[in-house]
C-alpha positions as a printed Julia matrix, in Angstrom:
83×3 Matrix{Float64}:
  -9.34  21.74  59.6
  -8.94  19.14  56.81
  -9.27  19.87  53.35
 -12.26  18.79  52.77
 -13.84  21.18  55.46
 -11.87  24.48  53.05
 -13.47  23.44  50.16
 -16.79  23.24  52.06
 -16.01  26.37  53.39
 -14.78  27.81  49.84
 -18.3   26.4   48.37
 -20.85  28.02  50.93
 -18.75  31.23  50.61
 -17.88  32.08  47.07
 -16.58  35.41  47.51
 -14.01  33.71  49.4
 -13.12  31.93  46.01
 -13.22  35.32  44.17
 -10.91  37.0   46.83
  -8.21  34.18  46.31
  -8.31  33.61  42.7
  -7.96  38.19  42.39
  -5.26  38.1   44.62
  -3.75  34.99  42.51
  -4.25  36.78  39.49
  -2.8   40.41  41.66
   0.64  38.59  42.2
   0.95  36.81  38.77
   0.07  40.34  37.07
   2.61  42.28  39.03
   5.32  39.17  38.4
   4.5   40.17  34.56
   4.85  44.0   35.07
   7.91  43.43  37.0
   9.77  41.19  34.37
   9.9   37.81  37.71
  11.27  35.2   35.64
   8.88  32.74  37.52
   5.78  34.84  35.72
   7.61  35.63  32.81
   9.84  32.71  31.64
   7.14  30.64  29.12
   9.57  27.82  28.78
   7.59  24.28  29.66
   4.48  25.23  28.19
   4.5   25.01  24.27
   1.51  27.34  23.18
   3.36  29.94  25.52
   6.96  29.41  23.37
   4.87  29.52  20.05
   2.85  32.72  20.99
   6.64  34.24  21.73
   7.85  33.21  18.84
   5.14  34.63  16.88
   4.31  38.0   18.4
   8.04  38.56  20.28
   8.67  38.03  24.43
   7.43  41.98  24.7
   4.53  41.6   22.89
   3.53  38.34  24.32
   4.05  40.13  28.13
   1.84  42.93  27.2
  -0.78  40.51  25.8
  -0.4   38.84  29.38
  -0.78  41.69  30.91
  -4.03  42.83  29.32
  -5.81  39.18  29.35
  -5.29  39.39  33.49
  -6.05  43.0   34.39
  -9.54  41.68  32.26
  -9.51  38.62  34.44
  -9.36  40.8   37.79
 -11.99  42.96  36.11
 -14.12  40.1   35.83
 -13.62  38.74  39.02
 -14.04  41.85  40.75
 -17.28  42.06  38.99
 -18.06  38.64  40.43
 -17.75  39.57  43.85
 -19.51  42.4   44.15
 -22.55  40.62  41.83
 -22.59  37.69  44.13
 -25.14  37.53  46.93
């Protein structure tokens, strides 16, 4: 199966798409609860180091944290809308 034929695949199904990008946003939302450096560390991205420095590293998790548990909320909603 090449990768052309997933994407096909991915395309005729989409709640195959909305399964993979919840369970995506699942592991990067428990990285952030869990303090992983890999999901918490916002050097290499600029907007992320200016939103720290702004609002503070806690308040800039929590703001993470709240943006993806309304990002699985919308893409549960998604799947169970789709036909």
């Amino acid at each position: 199966m090449n990768i052309d034929e997933v994407f096909n695949h991915i395309k005729n199904n989409p709640k195959l798409a909305y399964i993979i990008v919840g369970f995506v946003f699942t592991l990067i939302l428990i990285g952030y609860i869990k303090r992983w450096k890999w999901a918490t560390d916002p050097m290499g991205n600029r907007k992320s180091i200016v939103l720290v420095e702004w609002v503070g590293y806690e308040n800039y998790r929590k703001i993470i944290i709240v943006i993806l548990i309304l990002g699985i909320v919308a893409i549960s909603s998604l799947y169970l809308l789709s036909t």
